[in-house]
Structures are given as C-alpha cells and as structure tokens.
PAPAVO-261956 format. One line per field, with one value per residue (C-alpha): residue number from 1; residue in one letter; chain; z, y, x. Coordinates in Angstrom, 3 decimals, decimal comma, always signed. Last residue first. Layout:
<pts>
nr <- (NUM:...)
rest <- (a:...)
kette <- (A:...)
z <- (Z:...)
y <- (Y:...)
x <- (X:...)
</pts>
This chain:
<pts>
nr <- (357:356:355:354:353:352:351:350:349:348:347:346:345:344:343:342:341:340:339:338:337:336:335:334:333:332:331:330:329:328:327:326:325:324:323:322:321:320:319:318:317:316:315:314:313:312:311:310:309:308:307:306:305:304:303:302:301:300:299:298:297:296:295:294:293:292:291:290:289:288:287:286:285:284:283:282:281:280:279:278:277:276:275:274:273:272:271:270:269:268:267:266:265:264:263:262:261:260:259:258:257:256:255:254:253:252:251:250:249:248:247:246:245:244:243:242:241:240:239:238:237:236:235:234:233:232:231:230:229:228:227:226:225:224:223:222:221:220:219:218:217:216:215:214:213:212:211:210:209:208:207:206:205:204:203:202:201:200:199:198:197:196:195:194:193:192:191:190:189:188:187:186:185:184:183:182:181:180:179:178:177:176:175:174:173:172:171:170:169:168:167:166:165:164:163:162:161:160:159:158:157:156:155:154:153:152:151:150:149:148:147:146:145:144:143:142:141:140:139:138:137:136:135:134:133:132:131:130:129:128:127:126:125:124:123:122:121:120:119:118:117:116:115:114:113:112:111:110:109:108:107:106:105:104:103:102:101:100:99:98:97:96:95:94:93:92:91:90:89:88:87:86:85:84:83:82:81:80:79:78:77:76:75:74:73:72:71:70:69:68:67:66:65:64:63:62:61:60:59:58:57:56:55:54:53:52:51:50:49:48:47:46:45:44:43:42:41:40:39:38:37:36:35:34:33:32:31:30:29:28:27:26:25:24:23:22:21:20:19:18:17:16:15:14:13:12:11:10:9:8:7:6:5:4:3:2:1)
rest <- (x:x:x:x:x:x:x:x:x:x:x:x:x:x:x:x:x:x:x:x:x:x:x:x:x:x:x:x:x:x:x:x:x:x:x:x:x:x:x:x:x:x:x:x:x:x:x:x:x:x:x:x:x:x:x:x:x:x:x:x:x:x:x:x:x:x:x:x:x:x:x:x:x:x:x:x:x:x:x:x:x:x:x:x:x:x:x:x:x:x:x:x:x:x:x:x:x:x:x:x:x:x:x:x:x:x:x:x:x:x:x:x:x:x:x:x:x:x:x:x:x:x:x:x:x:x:x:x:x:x:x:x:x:x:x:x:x:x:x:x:x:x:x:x:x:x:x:x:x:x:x:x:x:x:x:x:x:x:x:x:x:x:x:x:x:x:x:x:x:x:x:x:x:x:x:x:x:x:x:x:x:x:x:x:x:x:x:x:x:x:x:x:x:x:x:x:x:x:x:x:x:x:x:x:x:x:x:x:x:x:x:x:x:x:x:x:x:x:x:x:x:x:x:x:x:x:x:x:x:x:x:x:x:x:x:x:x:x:x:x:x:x:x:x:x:x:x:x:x:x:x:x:x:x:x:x:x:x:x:x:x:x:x:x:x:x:x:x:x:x:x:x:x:x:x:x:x:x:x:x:x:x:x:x:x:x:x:x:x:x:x:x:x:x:x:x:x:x:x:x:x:x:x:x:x:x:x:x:x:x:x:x:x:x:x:x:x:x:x:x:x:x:x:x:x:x:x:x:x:x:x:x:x:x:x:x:x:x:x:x:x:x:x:x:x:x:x:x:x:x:x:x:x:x:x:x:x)
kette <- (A:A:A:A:A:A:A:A:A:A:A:A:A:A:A:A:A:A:A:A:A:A:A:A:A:A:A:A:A:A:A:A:A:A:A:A:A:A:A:A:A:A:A:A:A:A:A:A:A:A:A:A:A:A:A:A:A:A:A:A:A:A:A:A:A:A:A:A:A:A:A:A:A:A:A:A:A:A:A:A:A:A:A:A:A:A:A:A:A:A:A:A:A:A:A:A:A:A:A:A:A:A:A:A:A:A:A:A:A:A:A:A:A:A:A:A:A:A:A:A:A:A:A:A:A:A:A:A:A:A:A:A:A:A:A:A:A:A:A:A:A:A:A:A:A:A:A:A:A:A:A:A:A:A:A:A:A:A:A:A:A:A:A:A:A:A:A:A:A:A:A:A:A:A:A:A:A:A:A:A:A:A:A:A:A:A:A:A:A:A:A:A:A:A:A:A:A:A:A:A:A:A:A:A:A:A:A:A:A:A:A:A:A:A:A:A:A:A:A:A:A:A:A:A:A:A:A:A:A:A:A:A:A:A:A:A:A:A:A:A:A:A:A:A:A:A:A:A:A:A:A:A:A:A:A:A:A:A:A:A:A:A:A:A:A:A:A:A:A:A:A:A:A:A:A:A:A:A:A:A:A:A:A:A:A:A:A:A:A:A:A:A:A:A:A:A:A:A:A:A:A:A:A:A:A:A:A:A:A:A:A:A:A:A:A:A:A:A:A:A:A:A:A:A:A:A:A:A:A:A:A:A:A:A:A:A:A:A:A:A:A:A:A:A:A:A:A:A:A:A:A:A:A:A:A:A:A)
z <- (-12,460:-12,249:-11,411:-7,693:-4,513:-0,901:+2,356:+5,640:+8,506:+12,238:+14,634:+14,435:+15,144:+13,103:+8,867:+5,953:+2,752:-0,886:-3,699:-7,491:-9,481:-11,044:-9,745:-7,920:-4,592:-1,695:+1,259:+5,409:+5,524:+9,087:+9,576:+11,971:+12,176:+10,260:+7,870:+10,277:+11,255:+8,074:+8,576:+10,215:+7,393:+9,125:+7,340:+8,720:+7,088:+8,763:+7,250:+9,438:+7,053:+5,039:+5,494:+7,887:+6,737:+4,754:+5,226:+4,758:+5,382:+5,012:+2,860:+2,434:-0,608:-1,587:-1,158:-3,601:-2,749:-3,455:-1,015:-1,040:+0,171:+1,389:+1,803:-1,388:-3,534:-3,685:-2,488:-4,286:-2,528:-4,641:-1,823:-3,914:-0,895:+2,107:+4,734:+2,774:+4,258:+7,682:+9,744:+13,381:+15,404:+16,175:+13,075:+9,631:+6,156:+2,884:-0,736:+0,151:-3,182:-4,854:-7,372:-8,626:-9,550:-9,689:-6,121:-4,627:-6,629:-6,117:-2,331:-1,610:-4,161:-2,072:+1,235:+0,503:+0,286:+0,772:+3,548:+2,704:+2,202:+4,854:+7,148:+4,560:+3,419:+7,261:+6,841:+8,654:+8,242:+7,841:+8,307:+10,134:+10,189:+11,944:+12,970:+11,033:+10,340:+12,982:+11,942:+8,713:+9,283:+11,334:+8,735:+5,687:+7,820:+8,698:+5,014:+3,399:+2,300:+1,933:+0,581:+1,876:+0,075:+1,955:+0,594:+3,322:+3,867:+3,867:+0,437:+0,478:-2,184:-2,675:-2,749:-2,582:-4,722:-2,524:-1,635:-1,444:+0,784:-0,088:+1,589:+4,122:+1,280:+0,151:-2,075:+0,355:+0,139:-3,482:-3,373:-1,553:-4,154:-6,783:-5,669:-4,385:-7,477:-10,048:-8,718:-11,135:-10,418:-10,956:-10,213:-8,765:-8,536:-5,628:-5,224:-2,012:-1,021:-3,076:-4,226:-5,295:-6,381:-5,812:-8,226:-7,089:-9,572:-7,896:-5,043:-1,658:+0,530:+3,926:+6,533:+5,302:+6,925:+6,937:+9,415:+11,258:+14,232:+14,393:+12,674:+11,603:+11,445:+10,834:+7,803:+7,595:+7,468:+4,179:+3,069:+3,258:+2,272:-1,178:-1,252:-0,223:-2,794:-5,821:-7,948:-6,652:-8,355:-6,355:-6,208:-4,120:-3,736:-0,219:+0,879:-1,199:-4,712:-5,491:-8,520:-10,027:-11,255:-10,703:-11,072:-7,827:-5,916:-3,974:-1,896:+0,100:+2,161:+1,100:+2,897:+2,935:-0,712:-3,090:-0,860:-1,602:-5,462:-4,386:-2,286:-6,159:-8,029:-5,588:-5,522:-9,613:-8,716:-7,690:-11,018:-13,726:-12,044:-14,856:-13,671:-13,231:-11,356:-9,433:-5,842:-6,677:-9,523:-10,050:-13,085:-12,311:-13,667:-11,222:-8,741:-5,675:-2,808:+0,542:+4,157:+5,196:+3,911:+3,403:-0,308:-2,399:+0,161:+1,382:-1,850:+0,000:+3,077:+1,501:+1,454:-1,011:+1,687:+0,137:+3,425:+5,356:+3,337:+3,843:+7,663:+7,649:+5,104:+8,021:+10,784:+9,037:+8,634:+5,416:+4,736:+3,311:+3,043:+4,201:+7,583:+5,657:+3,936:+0,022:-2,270:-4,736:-7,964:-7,330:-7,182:-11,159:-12,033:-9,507:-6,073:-4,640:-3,331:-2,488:-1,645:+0,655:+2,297:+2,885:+4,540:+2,935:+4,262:+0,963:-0,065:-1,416:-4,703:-3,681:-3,243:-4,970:-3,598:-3,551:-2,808:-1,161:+0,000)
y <- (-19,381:-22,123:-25,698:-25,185:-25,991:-25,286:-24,868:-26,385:-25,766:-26,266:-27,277:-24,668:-21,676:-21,386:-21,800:-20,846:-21,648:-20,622:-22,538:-21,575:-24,292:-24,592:-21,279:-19,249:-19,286:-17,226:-17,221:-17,923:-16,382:-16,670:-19,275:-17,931:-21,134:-24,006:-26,796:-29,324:-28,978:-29,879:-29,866:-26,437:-24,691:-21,579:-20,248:-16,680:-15,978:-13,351:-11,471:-10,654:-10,826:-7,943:-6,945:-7,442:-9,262:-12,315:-13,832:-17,085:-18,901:-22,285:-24,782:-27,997:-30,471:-34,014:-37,311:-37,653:-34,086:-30,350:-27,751:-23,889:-21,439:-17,806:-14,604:-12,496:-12,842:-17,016:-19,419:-22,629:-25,935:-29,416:-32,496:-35,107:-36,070:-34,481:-36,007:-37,345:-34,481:-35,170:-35,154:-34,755:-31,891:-30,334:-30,139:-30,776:-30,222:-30,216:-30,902:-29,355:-29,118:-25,262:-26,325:-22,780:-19,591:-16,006:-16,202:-17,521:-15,778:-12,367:-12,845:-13,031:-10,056:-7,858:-9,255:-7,918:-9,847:-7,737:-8,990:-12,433:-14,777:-12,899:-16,320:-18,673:-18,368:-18,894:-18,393:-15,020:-11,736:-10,644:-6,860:-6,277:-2,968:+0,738:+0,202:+2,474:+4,575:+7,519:+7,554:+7,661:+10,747:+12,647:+12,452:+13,066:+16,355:+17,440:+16,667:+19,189:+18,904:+15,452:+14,185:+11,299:+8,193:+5,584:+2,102:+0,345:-0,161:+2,911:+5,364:+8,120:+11,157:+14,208:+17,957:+18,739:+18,922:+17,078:+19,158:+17,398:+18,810:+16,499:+17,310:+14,273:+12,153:+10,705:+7,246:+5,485:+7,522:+7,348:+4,013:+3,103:+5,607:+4,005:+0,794:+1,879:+2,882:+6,049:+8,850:+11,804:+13,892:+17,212:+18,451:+21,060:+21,544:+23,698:+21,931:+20,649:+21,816:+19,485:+20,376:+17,499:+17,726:+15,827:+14,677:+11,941:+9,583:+7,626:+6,761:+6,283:+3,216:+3,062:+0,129:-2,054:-0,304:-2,728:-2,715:-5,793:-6,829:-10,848:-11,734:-15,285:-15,725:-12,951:-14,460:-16,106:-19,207:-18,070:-18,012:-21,853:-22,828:-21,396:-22,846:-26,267:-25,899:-25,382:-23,074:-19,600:-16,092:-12,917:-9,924:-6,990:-4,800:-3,540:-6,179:-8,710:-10,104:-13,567:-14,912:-18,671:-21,540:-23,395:-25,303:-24,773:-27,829:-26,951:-29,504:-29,657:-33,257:-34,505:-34,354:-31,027:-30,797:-27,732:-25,317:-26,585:-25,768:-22,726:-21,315:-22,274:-19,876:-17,203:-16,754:-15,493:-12,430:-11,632:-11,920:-14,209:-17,853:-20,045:-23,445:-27,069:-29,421:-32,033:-30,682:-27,441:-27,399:-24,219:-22,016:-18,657:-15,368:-13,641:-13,091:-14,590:-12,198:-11,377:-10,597:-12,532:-16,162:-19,202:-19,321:-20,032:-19,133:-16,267:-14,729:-11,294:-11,601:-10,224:-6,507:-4,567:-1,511:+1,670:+2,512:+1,907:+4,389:+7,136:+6,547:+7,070:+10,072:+11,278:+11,233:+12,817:+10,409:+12,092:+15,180:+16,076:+20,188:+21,652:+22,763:+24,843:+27,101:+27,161:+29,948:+28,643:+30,651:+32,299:+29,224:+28,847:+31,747:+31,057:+32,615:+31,999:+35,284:+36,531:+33,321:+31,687:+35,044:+35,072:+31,771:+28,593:+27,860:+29,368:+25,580:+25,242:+25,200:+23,451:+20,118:+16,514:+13,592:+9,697:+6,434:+2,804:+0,000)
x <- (-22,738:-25,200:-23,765:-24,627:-23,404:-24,676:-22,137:-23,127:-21,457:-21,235:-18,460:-15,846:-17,988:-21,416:-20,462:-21,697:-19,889:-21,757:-20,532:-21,079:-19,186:-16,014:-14,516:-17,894:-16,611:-18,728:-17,358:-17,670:-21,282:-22,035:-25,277:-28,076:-29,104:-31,860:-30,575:-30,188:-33,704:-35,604:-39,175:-39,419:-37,323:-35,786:-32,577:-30,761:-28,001:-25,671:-23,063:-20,202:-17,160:-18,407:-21,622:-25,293:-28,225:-29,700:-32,980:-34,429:-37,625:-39,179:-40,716:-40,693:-41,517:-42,638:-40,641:-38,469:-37,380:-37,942:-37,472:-38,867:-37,892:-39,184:-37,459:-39,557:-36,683:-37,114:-34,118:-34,465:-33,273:-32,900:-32,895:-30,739:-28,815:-29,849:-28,684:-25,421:-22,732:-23,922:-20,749:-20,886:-19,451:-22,840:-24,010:-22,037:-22,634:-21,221:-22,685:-25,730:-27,707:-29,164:-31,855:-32,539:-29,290:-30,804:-32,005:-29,177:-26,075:-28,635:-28,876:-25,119:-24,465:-26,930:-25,570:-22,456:-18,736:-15,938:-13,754:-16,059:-12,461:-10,490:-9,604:-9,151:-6,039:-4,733:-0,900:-0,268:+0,470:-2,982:-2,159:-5,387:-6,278:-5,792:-2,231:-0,396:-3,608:-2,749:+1,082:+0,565:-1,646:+0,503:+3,529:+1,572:-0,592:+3,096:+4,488:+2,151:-1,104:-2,566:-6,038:-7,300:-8,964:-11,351:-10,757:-11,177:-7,441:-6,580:-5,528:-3,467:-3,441:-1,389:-1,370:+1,649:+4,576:+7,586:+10,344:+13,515:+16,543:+19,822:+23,298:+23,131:+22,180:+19,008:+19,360:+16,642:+14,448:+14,496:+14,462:+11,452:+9,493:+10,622:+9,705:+6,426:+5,842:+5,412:+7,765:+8,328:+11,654:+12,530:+16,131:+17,598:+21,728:+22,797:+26,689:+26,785:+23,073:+21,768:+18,010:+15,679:+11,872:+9,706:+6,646:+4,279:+2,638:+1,236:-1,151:+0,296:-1,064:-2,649:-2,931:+0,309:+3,164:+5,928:+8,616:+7,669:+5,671:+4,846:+1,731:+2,861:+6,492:+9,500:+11,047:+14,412:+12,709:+11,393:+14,837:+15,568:+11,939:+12,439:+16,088:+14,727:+12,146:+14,191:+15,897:+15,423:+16,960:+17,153:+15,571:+15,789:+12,748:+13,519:+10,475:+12,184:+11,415:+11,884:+12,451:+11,531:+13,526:+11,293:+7,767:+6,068:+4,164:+1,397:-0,402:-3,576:-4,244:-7,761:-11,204:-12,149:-12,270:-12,944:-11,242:-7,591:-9,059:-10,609:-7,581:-5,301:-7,588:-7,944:-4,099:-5,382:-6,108:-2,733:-1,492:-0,226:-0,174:-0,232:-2,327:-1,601:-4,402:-3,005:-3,562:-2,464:+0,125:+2,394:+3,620:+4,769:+4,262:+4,463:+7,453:+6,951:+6,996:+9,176:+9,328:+6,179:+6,400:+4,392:+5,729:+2,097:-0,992:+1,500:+1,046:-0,109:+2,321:+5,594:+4,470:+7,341:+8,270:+6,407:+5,005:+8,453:+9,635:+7,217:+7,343:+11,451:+11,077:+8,202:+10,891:+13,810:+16,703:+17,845:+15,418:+12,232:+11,465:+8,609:+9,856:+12,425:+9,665:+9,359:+10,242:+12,373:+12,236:+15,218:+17,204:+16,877:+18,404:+21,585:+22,126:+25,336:+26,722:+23,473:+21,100:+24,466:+23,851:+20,119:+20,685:+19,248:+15,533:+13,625:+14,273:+10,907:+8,815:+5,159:+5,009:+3,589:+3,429:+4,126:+2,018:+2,108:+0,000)
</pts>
C-alpha cells in the first residue's frame, strides 16, 4: 500500500547570504519554507519508506512467507491441477481448489527456477524448494511486528523535487511505485533537501482516500492509520475470504441460480454431508424457500443481513432442522461451481453448490 506527492517550490531555508553570493536563475524561484522540506533520517522520510516496503504476506498461500513475494508469472500445480499464475487475482484460483475438498491433504508444488522479490525490492533467483523454504525461514512468522506499513497506501505519480546543497543543482523527479518511491528515500544524502509537490493522495485499507497537504498532515496521518487494520500476516487463506462480500451479491447468486444441493454439512461436530442427498433448494426474492425431494416439498424462510465478514443468514425450514441457524457467511466461490460456505464456530457448517454461475 504505497504512494508519492507533490510540493510546492521550497528551499527558501538557505541563509540570505548563501542566496546573495550563490544565487543562480533557477534558485530564485524557490520559495518554500524549511519545515517543508524532506530530509535524510527525518521522521516522516522514515514513515514514507516503510510505506512503500514490497508486502511479503499477499502470496502467502504459495511461499508461506512474510518478508518477501513470488514473482508472477509462475507455473504451479495445486492438488493435481496445473495453472499459470499471472497476477494476484489469480491466488484465488489455487484457495478454491484446496477449498474444493475437505477431505484430502492440500499440496502446492512450484515449477522453478523462479524470482523472489524482497520487501527492499531486491531480487534474487530460486531453484528449488529447499532454497524457497531456506529463506522463508528467515522471515519474521505469523503476525509478528515488522517494518511494513500495510494500513494506507500512496497513489502515484508523485513529483519531488531534489536540491543538493553541495553543489545547488535542482532536479525534478516523477515517482510512479512503491519501488521508486522506496528508493528514493533510500538514495538521500546528508546534503539532499527534497520538496515534494503537494497535494497528494493516500488510500486505507477500506478504501477511503485522503487528501494530503504538506508533510506534517503526511507524517501525522501515517502515523494515525499504522495500525488501523489487520495486516494478515499469517498463513490462514481462509480467514479474509467475505472482507468484501455484501448481502446484495449473496442474495442475487441464490435467487438467480434454482436447485441449490448441500454438498457439505455438519451439526454439532458430526458429519452429515449425505442427509440431504438429492434435496434441490431454491431461495425465492420475497425470503421464502422452497425444497424439493423424492418425497414431496418444504418450505421455510431465509434472510440475509449485515456486510463484510459478518453477514448473517438466517434459514428456518421447520421440517428440516439441520438446515436451520443464523449461519455466518464464510465465502462465496464461484470457480467450477457456485458454492456458498456458511459456517457457526468450528463445529457447524453447511455450504450449498450449484452448477449455475
């Protein structure tokens, strides 16, 4: 989550008499004041930098590691089934697949040589699993405190621009990464003064974008959303699969797809995955169901409600019992098949499947 800025001219903070004996054309112009200008060591270049650090946790689902990425494209196989890994999106890919079955050991196997790409943007060539494994012990483990700023991120392009005191030469410069901007920090000298051309933009976590001023409001406000989320530094793909699920795209996958089946479920700790084999559920806009079997047919209630990772599902079909709670919404996976996962603590869940996409 990174971004750079834009300033207004500066470097109005050298004495009048450096400005008299060694004023050139161009250092005329600069009219800035001396608290505006980013320094070496300087407590908001440190905060800037540690913004733009590379995040390592994001492909944790393929190198179980914190302090650095894969570089895409790979190849890798998950559980048998070989697929070209060409962006982040497609980390969803191989969680559906280990998501598919509950009942089989997940695997990933990586075909190498690959890169890897540290959090100072390094990169480095691996060959083989042992050397993969090798370096990510040399990672800080799961949601231990590290450098990385994750909870806000800069948007680009930022213009600075660079004044060296040593010999007064200005130049312009046009940041468009975190990369570039991690860099450039880190190149500063003790003679460098950099003025950054203000206003620019941060984003959190949520999405909510702020507009910045000057390097005091960039400095406070890092410092007030460096904490403000959940990093998810750790190996649990599963654990922010509904961040941004709604109930409105909940209710249209079950209204706008019929003959729903439950091809998993478990009450109470015991495993019912059979109960209702060849029952076909349909989930009707106006909050009723209805169930068709060999038999004849049920009907009940349903109702969704809340956001985000705390969406509720309420089910109530008298006949069938194991079907009724205030379910959680755990995700929605539409890869093969459209499969909806709710789940009640560690002991309930039943998740219906559909062919209908």
């Amino acid at each position: 989550m990174k971004t750079l800025i834009k300033n207004t001219w500066f470097f109005s903070f050298l004495m009048l008499a450096v400005f008299t004996s060694c004023r050139t054309e161009e250092s005329e112009f600069i009219q800035t004041p001396p608290e505006e200008g980013l320094t070496l060591n300087s407590s908001v270049a440190s905060l800037m930098q540690k913004t733009a650090i590379n995040d390592g946790s994001n492909d944790n689902i393929i190198d179980y590691a914190n302090c650095f990425n894969v570089k895409l494209p790979i190849t890798v196989t998950a559980n048998g089934t070989e697929m070209d890994i060409n962006s982040e999106d497609d980390f969803d890919k191989i969680e559906f697949i280990f998501d598919d079955s509950d009942d089989d050991v997940d695997t990933l196997t990586i075909s190498y040589p690959i890169q890897i790409i540290f959090a100072d943007f390094t990169e480095i060539t691996i060959n083989s699993n042992s050397e993969l494994v090798n370096y990510a012990s040399q990672c800080n483990g799961e949601n231990e405190d590290d450098d990385d700023i994750e909870c806000l991120d800069f948007q680009y392009p930022i213009t600075a621009f660079l004044y060296n005191s040593n010999n007064e030469i200005i130049d312009s410069i046009t940041i468009d990464s975190d990369s570039a901007l991690y860099n450039f920090i880190k190149d500063l000298d003790q003679f460098d003064l950099v003025s950054i051309n203000f206003p620019i933009a941060v984003v959190l976590s949520d999405g909510t974008e702020i507009m910045i001023n000057d390097l005091v409001e960039l400095e406070n406000t890092i410092k007030a959303y460096d904490n403000s989320c959940d990093e998810d530094d750790d190996y649990d793909y599963n654990d922010d699969d509904c961040n941004n699920c709604t109930p409105s795209e909940l209710i249209d996958l079950l209204t706008g797809c019929s003959g729903w089946i439950v091809d998993k479920l478990e009450r109470y700790g015991n495993d019912y995955d059979d109960y209702y084999k060849d029952y076909l559920f349909n989930f009707h806009t106006d909050g009723t169901i209805s169930v068709y079997y060999a038999g004849g047919t049920d009907y009940g209630t349903w109702s969704a409600t809340g956001s985000g990772s705390n969406i509720t599902i309420t089910i109530n079909i008298p006949e069938m019992p194991y079907c009724n709670n205030d379910w959680i919404l755990h995700e929605i996976s539409q890869y093969s098949e459209s499969k909806i996962d709710l789940r009640v603590g560690d002991n309930d869940r039943i998740r219906y499947e559909n062919n209908c996409k």
